[in-house]
N, C-alpha and C positions, 0 to 999 in steps of 0.2 A: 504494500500500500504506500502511498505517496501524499504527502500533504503539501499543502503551501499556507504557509501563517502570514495572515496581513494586519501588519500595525499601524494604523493612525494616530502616531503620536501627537498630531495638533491638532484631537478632537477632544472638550471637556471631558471626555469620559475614559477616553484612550483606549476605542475598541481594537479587539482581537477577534479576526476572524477568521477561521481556518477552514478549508476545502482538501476532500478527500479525494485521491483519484485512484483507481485504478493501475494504472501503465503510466510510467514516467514518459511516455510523449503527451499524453494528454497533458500532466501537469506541467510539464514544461512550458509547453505552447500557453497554459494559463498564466503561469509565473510570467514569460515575457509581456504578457497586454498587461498586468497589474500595475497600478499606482500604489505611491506609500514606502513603505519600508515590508519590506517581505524577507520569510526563511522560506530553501523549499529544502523539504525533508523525506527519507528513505525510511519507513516503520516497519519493522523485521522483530516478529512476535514469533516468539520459541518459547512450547511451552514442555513441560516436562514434570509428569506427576510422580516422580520419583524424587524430587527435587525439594532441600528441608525447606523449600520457602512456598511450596503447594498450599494450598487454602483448599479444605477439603468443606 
């Protein structure tokens, strides 16, 4: 999964808005038309129930 976080840091509120994608061309192609300050990020979720930190 792929995200791209958008900050407007010169809005009173100083939203954060994040969009999920799929395939890193999608977000890509979204990241480049974005205004703001933007992260765009890789989410590699590995789970493993044998693991002392599982939540049963």
């Amino acid at each position: 999964m792929w995200v791209v976080t958008v900050i407007n840091a010169y809005s009173r509120e100083n939203n954060i808005i994040m969009f999920e994608f799929k395939t890193e061309r999608e977000a890509r192609e979204t990241f480049v038309k974005l205004q703001n300050h933007k992260i765009f990020s890789e989410i590699i979720c590995c789970y493993n129930p044998a693991s002392p930190l599982a939540v049963n």
